[in-house]
TORROGU-33505 format. One record per residue: x, y, z of N, C-alpha, C in turn. Coordinates in steps of 0.05 Angstrom, whole numbers, plus 5000, padded with zeros to 4 digits. Example, Ala and Ser with C-alpha at 12.3 -4.5 7.8 and 13.67 -1.06 7.14 Angstrom:
<sites>
526448865156524649105156526449345156 525749555142527349795143525850015157 
</sites>
This chain:
<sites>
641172706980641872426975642672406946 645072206947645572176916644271996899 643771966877642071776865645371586855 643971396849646771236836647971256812 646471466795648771496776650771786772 650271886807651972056809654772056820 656772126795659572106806661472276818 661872286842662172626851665272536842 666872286831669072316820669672566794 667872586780667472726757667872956757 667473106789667173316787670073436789 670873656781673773736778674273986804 675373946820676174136842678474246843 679274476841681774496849682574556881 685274566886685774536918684674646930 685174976926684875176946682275426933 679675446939679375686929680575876924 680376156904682476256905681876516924 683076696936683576836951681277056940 680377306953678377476953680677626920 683277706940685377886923685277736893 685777476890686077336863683977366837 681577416850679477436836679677726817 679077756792678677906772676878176780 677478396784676478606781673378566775 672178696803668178666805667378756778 669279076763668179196745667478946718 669578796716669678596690668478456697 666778326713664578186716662078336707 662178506725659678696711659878716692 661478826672661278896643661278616628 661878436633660878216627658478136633 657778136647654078016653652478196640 653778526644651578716619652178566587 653378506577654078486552653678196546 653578046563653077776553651477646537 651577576519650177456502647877136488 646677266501645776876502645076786530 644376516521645176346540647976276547 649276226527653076086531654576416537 653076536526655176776553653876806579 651876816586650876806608653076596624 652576316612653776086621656376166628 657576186611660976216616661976316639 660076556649660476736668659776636681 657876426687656176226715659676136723 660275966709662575826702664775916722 664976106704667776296720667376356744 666276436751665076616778666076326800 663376126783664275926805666975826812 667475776795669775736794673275876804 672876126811674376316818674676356851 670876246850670576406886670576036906 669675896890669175666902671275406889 673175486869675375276856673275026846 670274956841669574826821668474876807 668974626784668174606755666574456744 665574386738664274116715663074256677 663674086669663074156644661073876630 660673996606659173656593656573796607 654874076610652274096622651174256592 648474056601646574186581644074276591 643774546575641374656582638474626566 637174616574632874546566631474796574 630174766553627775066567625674876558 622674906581620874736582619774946604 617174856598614675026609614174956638 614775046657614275006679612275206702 611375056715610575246733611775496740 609775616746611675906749612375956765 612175826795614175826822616075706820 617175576801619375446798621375576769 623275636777626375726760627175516746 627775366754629375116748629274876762 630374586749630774466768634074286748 634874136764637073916763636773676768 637473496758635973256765638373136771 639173076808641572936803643172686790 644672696780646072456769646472516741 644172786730645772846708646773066701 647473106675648373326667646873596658 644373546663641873636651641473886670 640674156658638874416670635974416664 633574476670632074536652630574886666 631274976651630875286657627575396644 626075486653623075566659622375726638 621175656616622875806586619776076594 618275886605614876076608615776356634 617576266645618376496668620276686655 622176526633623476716627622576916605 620776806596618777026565617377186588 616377116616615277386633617877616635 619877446654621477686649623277896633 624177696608623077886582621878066572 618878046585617078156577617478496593 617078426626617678596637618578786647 621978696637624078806655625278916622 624678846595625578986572628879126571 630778996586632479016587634478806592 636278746567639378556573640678476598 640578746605642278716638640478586660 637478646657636278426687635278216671 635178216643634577976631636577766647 639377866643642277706641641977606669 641977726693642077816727639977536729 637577606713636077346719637077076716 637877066700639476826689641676716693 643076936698645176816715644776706742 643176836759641976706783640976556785 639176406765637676146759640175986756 641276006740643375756729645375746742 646275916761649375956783647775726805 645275776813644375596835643975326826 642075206798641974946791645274856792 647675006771650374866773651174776799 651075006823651374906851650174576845 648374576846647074316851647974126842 648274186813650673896788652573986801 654274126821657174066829656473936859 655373806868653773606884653273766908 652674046909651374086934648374126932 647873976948644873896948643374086965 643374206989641874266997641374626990 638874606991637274886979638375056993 638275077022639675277035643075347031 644275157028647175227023646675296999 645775196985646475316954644575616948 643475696971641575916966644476146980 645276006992647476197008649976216997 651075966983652975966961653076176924 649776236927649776336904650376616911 649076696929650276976947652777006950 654476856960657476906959658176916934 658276816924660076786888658877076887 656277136880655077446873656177646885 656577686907657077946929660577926911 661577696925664777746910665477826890 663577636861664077736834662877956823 660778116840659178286830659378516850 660178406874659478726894656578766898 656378826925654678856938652479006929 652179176918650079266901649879346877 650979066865649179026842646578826836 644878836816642878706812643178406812 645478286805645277956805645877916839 647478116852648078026894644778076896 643478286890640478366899639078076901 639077966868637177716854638577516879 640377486884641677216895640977286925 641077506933639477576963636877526977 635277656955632477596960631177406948 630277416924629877196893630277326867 630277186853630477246823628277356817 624877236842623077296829622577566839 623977766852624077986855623378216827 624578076809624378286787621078236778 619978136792617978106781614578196804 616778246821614178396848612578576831 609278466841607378576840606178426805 607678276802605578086774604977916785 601777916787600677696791600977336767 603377306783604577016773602176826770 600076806788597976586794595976536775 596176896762593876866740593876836716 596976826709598076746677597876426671 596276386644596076096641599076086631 600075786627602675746615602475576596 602675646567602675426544604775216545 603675056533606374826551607674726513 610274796512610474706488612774496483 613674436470615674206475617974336485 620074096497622274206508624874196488 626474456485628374506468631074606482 633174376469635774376477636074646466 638874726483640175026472643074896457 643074956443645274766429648574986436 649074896437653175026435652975096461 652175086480651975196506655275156521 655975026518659575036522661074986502 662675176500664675256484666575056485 667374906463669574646473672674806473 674074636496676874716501678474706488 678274606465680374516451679074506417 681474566402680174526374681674246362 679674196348680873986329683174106305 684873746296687373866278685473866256 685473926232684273796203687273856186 
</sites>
């Protein structure tokens, strides 16, 4: 259901998805998601992907890290522009997995599924199945972000007992520059 200050005018579609053939070489995705930097490279790549395999866009999104339960990734609140990403889940997997590349795999999987949602598909199951397609296409079938989007994200994390970690709850902090603007100003 939509709340009322959601404008699915806003959202930018183009006609036709584009074709399997159209899409950019699986390898340059991968080497992109290894190398990515941040959050706003992470993002960019959410971006593209979607955008390549499914023809939408939205921009104007901002991301929050805030302490959340630890069964929960993320959520979206429809109507706005808002992410807020599980900053206490992601210092676990950090912790864990001590590597860029499933650091990245995580994150991109979190935030490819909430964007589904700001591009107004609502339901958990399509967008659980939508994040899978963009992944298998842009990534190929076995790699770590098709794996994360297959089973869960919280895969990388089998066998930590999630239930028994307290979670400090600390304030919630914008990620600032998280989209790159399209255009430069004259001076």
């Amino acid at each position: 259901m939509f709340s009322s200050g959601f404008q699915p005018d806003r959202l930018v579609r183009d006609k036709e998805p584009k074709a399997e053939e159209e899409l950019p070489l699986v390898e340059g995705y991968r080497l992109k998601i290894d190398e990515a930097e941040g959050f706003s490279g992470v993002w960019e790549i959410v971006k593209e992907t979607v955008k390549a395999t499914l023809g939408e866009h939205r921009q104007g999104m901002l991301l929050f890290l805030d302490d959340l339960p630890l069964h929960l990734g993320a959520y979206h609140q429809v109507g706005t522009n808002n992410i807020v990403l599980n900053r206490s889940l992601l210092n676990i997997v950090e912790t864990v997995t001590k590597t860029k590349k499933l650091v990245n795999a995580f994150v991109y999987s979190i935030l490819t599924h909430e964007y589904l949602h700001a591009l107004g598909h609502i339901s958990e199951a399509e967008v659980h199945s939508l994040v899978y397609d963009v992944s298998k296409r842009c990534f190929g079938e076995d790699h770590i972000v098709t794996t994360l989007a297959e089973q869960t994200p919280w895969a990388l994390l089998k066998g930590i007992p999630l239930r028994e970690i307290a979670v400090n709850k600390q304030d919630m902090e914008l990620i600032k520059d998280l989209e790159k603007p399209n255009h430069r100003y004259i001076i």
